[in-house]
ZALUM-577961 format. One line per field, with one value per residue: residue in one letter; residue number from 1; z, y, x of N, C-alpha, C in turn. Coordinates in Angstrom, 1 decimal, padded with zeros to 4 digits. Atoms other than C-alpha are relative to their C-alpha. Layout:
BEGIN
res: [A; ...]
n: [NUM; ...]
n_z: [Z; ...]
n_y: [Y; ...]
n_x: [X; ...]
ca_z: [Z; ...]
ca_y: [Y; ...]
ca_x: [X; ...]
c_z: [Z; ...]
c_y: [Y; ...]
c_x: [X; ...]
This chain:
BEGIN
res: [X; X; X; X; X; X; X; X; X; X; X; X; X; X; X; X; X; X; X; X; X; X; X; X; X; X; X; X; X; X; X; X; X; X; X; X; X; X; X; X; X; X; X; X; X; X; X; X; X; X; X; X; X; X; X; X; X; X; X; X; X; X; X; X; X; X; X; X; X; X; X; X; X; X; X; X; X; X; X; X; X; X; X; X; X; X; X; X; X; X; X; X; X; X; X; X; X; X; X; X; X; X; X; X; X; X; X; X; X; X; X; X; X; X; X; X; X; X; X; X; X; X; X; X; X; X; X; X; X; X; X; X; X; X; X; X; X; X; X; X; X; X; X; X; X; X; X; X; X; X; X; X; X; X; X; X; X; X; X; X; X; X; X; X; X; X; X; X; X; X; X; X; X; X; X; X; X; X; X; X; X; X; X; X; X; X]
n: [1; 2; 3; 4; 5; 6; 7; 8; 9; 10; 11; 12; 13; 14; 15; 16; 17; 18; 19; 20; 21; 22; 23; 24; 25; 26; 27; 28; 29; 30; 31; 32; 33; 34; 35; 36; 37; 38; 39; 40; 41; 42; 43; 44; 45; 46; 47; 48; 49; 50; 51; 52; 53; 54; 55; 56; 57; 58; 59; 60; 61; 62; 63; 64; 65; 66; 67; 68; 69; 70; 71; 72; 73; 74; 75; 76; 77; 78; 79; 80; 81; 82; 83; 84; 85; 86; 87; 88; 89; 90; 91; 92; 93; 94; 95; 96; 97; 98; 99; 100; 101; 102; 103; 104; 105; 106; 107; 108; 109; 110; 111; 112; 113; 114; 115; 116; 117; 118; 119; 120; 121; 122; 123; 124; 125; 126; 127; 128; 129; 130; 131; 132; 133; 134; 135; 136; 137; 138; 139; 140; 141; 142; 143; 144; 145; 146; 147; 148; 149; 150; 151; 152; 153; 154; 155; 156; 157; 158; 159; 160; 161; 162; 163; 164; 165; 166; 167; 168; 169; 170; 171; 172; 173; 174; 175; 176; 177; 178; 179; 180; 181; 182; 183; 184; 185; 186]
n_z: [000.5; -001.0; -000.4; -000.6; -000.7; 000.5; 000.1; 000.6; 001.5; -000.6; -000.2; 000.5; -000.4; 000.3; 001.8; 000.0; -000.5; 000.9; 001.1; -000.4; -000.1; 001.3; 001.0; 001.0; 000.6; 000.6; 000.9; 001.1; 000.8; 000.8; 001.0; 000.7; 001.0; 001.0; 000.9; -000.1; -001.4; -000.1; 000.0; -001.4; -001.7; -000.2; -000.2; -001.7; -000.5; 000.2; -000.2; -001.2; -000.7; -000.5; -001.6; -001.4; -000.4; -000.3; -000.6; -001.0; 000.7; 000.3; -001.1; -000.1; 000.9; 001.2; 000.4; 001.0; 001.1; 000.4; 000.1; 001.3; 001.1; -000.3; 000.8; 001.5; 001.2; 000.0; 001.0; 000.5; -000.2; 000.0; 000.8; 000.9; 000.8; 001.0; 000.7; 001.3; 001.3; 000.4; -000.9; -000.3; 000.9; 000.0; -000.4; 000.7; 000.7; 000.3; -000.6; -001.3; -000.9; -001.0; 000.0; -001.8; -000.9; -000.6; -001.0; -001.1; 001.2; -000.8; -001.5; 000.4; -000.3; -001.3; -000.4; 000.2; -001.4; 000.0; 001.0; 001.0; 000.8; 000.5; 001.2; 001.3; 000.7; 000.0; 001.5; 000.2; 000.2; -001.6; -000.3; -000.7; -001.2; -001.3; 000.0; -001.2; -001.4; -000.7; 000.3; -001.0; -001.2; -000.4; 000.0; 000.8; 001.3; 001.2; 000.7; -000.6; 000.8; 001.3; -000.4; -000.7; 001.2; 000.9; 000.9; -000.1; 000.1; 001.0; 000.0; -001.5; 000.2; 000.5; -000.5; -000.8; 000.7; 000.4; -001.3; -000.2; 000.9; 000.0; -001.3; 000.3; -000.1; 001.0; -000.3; 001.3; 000.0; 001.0; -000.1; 000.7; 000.9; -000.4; -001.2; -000.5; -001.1; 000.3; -001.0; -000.4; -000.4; -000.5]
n_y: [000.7; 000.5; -000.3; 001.5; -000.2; 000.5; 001.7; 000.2; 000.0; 001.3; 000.1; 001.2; 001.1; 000.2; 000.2; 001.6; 000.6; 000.0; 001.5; 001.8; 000.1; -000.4; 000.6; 000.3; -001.4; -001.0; 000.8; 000.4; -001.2; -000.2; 001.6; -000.4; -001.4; 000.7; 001.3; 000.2; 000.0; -000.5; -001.8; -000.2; 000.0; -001.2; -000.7; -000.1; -001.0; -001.6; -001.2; 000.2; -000.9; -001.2; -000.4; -000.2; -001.1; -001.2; 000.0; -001.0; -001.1; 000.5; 000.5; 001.7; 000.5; -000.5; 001.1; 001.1; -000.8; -000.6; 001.7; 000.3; -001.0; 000.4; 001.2; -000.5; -000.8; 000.6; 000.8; -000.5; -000.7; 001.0; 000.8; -000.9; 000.7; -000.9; 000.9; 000.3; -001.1; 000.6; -001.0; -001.4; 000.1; 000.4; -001.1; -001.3; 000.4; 000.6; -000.5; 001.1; -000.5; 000.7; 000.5; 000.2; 001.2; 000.4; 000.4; 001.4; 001.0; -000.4; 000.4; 000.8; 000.5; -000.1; 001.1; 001.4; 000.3; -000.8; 000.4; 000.2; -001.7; -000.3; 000.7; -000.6; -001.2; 000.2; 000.4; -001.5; -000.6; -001.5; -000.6; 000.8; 000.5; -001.1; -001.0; 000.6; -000.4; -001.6; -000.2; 001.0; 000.3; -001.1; -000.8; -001.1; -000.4; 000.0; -001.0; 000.2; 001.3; -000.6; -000.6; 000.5; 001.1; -000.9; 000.4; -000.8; 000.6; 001.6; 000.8; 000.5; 000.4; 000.6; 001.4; 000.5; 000.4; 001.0; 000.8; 001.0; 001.2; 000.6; 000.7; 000.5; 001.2; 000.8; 001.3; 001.2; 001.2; 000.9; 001.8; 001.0; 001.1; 000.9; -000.7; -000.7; -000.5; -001.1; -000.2; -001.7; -000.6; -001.6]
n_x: [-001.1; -000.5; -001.8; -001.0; -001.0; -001.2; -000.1; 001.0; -000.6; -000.2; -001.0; -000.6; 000.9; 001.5; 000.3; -000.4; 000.6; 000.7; -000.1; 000.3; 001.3; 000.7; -001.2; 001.1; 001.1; -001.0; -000.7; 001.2; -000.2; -001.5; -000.4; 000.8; -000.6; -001.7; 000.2; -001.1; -000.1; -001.2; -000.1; 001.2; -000.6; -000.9; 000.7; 000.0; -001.0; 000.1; 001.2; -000.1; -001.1; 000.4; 001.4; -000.8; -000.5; 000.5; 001.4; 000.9; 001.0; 000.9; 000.7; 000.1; 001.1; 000.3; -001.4; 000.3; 000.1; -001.1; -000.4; 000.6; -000.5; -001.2; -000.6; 000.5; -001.0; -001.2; -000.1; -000.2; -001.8; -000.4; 000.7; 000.3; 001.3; 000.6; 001.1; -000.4; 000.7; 000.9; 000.2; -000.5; 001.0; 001.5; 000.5; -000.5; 000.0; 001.2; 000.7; 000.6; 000.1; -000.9; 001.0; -000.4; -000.4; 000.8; -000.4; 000.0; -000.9; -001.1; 000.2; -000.3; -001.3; -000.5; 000.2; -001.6; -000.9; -000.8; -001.1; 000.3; -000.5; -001.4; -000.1; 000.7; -000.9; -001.3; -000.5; 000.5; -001.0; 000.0; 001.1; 001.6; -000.2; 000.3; 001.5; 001.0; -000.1; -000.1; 001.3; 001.4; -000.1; -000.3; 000.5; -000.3; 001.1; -000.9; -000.7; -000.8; -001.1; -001.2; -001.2; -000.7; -000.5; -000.7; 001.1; 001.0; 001.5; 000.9; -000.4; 000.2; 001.8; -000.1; -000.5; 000.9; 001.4; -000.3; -000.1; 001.5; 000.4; -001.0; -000.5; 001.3; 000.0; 000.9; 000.7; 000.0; 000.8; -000.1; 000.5; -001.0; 001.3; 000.1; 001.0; 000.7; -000.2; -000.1; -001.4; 000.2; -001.2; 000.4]
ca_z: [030.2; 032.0; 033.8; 034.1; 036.5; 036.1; 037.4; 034.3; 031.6; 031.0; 031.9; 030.4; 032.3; 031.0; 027.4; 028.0; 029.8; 027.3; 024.3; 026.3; 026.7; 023.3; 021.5; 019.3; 018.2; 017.2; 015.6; 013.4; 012.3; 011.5; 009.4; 007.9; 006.1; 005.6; 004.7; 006.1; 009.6; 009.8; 008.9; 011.2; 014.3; 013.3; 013.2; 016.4; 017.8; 016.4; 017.6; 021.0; 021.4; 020.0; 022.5; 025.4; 024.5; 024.1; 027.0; 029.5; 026.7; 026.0; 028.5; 029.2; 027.2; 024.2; 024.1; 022.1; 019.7; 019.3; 018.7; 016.2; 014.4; 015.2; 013.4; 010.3; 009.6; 009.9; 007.4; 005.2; 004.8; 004.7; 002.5; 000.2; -001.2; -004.8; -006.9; -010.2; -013.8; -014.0; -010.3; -011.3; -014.7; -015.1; -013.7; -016.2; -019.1; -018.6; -017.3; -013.9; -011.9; -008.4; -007.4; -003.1; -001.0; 000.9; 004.6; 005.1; 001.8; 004.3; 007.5; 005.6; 004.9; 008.2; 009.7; 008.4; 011.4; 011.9; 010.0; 007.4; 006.7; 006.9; 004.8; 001.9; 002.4; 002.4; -001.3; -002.1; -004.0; -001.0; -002.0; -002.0; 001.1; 003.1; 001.9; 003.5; 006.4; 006.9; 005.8; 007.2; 010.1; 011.2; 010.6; 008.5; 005.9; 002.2; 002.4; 005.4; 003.8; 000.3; 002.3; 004.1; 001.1; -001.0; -003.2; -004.7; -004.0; -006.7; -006.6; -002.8; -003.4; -006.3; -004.5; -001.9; -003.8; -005.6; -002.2; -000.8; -004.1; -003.3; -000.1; -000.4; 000.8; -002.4; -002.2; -004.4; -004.9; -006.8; -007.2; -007.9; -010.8; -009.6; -005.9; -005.9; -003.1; -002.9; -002.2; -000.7; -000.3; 001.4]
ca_y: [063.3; 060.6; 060.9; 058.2; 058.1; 057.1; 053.3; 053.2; 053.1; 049.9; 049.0; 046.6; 043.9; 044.5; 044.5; 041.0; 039.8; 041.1; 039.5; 036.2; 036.6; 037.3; 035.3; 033.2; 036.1; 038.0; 034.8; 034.0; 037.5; 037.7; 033.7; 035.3; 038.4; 036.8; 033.2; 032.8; 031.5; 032.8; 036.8; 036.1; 035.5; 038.7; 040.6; 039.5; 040.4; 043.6; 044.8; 043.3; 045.6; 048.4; 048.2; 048.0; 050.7; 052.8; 051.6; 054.3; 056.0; 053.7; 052.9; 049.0; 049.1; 050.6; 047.8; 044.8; 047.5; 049.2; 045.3; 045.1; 048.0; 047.2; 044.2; 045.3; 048.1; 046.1; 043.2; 046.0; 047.5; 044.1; 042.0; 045.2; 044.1; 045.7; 045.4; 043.8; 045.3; 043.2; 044.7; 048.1; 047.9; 045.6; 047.7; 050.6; 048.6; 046.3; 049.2; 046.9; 047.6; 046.9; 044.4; 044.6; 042.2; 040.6; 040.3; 036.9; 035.8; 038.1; 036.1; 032.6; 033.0; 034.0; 031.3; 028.6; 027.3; 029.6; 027.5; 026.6; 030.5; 030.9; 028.4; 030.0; 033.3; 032.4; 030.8; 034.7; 036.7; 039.5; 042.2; 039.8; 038.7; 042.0; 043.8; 040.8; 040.9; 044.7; 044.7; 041.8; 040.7; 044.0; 045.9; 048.9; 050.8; 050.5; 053.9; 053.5; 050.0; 051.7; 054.2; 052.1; 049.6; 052.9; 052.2; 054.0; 053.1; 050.7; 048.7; 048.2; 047.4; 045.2; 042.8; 042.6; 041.6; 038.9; 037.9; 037.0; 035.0; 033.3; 032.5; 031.2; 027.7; 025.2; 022.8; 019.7; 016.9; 014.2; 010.7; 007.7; 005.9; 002.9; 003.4; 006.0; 007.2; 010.9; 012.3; 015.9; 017.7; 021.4]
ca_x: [034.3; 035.7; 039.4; 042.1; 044.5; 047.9; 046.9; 044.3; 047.1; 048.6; 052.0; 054.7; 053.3; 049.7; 050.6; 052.3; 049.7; 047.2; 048.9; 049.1; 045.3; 044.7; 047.8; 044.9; 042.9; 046.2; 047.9; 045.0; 045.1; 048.9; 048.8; 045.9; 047.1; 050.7; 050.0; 053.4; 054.4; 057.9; 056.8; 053.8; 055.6; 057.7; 054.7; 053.4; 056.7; 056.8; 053.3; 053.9; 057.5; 055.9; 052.7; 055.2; 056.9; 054.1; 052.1; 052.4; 050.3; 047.8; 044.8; 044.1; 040.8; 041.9; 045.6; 043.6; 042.6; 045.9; 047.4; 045.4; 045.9; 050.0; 050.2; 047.3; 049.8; 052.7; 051.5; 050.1; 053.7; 055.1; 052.9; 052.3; 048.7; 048.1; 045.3; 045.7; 045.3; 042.2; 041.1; 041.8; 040.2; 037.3; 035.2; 036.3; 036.0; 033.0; 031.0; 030.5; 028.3; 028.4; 025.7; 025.3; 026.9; 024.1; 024.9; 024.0; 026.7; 029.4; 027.7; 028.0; 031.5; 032.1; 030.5; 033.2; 035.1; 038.2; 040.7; 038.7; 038.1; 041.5; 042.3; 039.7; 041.6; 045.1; 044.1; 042.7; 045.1; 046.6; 044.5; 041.1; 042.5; 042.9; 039.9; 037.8; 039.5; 039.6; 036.1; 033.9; 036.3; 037.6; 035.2; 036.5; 034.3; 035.2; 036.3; 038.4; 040.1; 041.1; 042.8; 044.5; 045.5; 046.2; 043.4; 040.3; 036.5; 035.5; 038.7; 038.4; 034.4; 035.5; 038.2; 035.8; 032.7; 035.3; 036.4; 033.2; 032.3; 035.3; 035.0; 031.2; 030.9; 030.6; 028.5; 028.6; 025.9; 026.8; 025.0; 026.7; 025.1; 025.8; 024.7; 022.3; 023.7; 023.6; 027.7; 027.4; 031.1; 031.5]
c_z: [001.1; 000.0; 000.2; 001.1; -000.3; -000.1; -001.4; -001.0; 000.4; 000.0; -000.9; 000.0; -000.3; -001.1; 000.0; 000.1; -001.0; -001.4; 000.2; 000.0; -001.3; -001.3; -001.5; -001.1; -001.0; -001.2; -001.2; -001.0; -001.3; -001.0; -001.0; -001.2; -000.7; -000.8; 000.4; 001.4; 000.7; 000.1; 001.0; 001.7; -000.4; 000.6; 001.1; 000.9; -000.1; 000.6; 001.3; 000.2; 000.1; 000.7; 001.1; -000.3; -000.4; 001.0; 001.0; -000.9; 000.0; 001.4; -000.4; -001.1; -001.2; -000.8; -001.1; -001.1; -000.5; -000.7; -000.7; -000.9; -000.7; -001.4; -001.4; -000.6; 000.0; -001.5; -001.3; -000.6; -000.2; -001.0; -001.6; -001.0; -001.2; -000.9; -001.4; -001.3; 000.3; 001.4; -000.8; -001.3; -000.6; -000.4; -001.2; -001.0; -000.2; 000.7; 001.3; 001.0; 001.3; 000.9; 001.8; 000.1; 001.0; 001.9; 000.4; -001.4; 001.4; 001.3; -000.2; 000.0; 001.6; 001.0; 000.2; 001.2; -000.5; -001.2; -001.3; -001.0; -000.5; -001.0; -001.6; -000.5; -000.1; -001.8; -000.9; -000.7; 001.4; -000.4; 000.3; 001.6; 000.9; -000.4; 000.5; 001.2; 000.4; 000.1; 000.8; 001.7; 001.1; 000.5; -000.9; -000.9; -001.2; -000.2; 000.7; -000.9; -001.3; 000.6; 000.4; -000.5; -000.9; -001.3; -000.2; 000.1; -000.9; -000.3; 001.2; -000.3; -001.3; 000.6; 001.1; -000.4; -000.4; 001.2; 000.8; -000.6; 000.2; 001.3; 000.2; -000.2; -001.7; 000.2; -000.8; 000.1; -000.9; 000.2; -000.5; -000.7; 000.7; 001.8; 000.2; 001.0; -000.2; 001.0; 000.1; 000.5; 000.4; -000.2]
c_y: [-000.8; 000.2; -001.4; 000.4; -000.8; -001.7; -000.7; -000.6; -001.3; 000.4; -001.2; -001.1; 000.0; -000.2; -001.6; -001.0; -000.1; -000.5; -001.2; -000.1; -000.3; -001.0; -000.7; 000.9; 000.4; -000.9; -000.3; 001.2; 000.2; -001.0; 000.6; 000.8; -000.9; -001.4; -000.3; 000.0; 000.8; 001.6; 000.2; 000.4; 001.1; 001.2; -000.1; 000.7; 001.0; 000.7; -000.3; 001.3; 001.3; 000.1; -000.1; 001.0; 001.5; -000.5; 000.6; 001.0; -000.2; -000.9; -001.5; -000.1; 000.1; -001.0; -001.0; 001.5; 000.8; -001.4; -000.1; 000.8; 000.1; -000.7; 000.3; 001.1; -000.6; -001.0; 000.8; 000.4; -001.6; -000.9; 001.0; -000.6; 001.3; -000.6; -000.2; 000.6; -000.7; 000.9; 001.2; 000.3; -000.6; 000.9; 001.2; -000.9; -001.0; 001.1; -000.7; 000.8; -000.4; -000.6; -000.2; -001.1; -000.6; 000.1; -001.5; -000.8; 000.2; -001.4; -001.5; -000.6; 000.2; -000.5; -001.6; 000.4; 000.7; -000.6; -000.4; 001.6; 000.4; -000.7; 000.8; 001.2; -000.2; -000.5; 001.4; 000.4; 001.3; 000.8; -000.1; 000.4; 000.9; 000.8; -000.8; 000.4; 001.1; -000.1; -001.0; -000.5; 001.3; 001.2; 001.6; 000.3; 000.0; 001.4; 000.0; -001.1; 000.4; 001.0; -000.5; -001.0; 001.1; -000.4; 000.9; -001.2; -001.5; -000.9; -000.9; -000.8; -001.6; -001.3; -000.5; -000.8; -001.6; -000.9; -000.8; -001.2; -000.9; -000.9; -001.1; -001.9; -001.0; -001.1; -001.0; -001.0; -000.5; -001.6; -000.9; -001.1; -001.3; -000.4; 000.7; 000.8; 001.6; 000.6; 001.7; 000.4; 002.1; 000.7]
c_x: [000.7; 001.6; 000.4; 000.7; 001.1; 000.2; -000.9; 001.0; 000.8; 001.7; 000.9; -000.9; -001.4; 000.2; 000.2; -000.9; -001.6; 000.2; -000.4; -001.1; -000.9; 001.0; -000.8; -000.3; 001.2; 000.5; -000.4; -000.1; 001.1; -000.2; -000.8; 000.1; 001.1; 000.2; 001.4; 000.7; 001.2; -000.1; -001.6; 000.1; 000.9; -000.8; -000.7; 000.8; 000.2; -001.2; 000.3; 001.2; -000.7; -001.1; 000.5; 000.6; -000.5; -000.8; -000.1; -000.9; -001.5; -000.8; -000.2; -001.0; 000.4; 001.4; -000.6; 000.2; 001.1; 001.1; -000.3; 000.5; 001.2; -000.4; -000.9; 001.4; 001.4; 000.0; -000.7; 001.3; 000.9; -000.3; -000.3; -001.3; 000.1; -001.2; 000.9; -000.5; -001.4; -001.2; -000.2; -001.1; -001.2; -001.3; -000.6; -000.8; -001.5; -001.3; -000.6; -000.3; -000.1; -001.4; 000.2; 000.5; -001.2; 000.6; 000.2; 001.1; 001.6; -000.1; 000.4; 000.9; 000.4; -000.5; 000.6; 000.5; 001.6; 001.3; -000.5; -000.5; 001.0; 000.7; -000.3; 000.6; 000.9; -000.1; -000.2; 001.2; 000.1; -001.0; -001.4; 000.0; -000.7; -001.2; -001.2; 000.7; 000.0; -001.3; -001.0; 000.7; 000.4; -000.7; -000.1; -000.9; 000.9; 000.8; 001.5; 001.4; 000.9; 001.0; 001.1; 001.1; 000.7; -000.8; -001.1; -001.3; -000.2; 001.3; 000.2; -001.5; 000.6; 000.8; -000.9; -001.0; 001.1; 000.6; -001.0; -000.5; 000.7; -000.1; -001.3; 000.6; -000.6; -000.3; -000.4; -001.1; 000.1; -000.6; 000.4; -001.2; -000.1; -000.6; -001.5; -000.1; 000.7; 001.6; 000.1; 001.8; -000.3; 001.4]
């Protein structure tokens, strides 16, 4: 097992400096979830105070990851994502069953250029939202995510699944009679 020593853990000045490093990454996160510039920059500020004032706890490596987590449970708690009757029952009612996610539908959307992702999620209802982003950008397992949403299995798996469909580049081809000229939109 490896040892720290007291220089390992970060300091004020490291979390600062580690936000500043990372300000993008985090910002895109926060706009993301909240759809709302005003309770974004709160939530930034909030995870930044509290990661200074736990950072003789927390070692240097493990600050992004604690930042993250910060501000997820902050605009959980804040944004309150619920699923909707429709969410919740579906499912129930149309005996639905749950047809995989492919990787490369997840890899597709998550290929869009960052604001154009963000864009597609922000039009998501919240719980879509956060269950992509826990799920394909984050990384979280569906089991983890419903916990974390306050949700069971197949309503977590379901906003997901309609998240994806959602997010899926459409691609239009239309030809103009008069031209012939073929007009491609994305």
């Amino acid at each position: 097992m490896k040892t720290y020593s007291i220089n390992d853990k970060c300091t004020e000045n490291d979390c600062r400096t580690i936000f500043a490093s990372s300000i993008e990454e985090l910002d895109w996160l926060c706009y993301t979830l909240t759809g709302d510039r005003e309770l974004s920059d709160k939530a930034l500020q909030a995870a930044m105070e509290q990661s200074v004032k736990g950072a003789g706890h927390i070692f240097r490596e493990w600050m992004l990851s604690w930042a993250r987590r910060l501000i997820i449970k902050f605009c959980i708690t804040t944004m309150r994502p619920t699923a909707t009757a429709t969410d919740r029952h579906y499912y129930i009612s149309q005996r639905f069953e749950f047809a995989p996610i492919g990787t490369e539908q997840v890899e597709l959307a998550l290929s869009l250029s960052p604001d154009v992702l963000q864009h597609k999620l922000q039009r998501l209802d919240t719980m879509q939202r956060f269950t992509f982003v826990l799920r394909a950008i984050e990384g979280y397992s569906r089991r983890d995510t419903a916990l974390l949403l306050g949700i069971d299995d197949k309503t977590c798996e379901w906003s997901y699944t309609q998240a994806v469909a959602a997010i899926q580049p459409n691609v239009y081809v239309m030809k103009s009679i008069e031209t012939g000229i073929e007009l491609v939109s994305a």
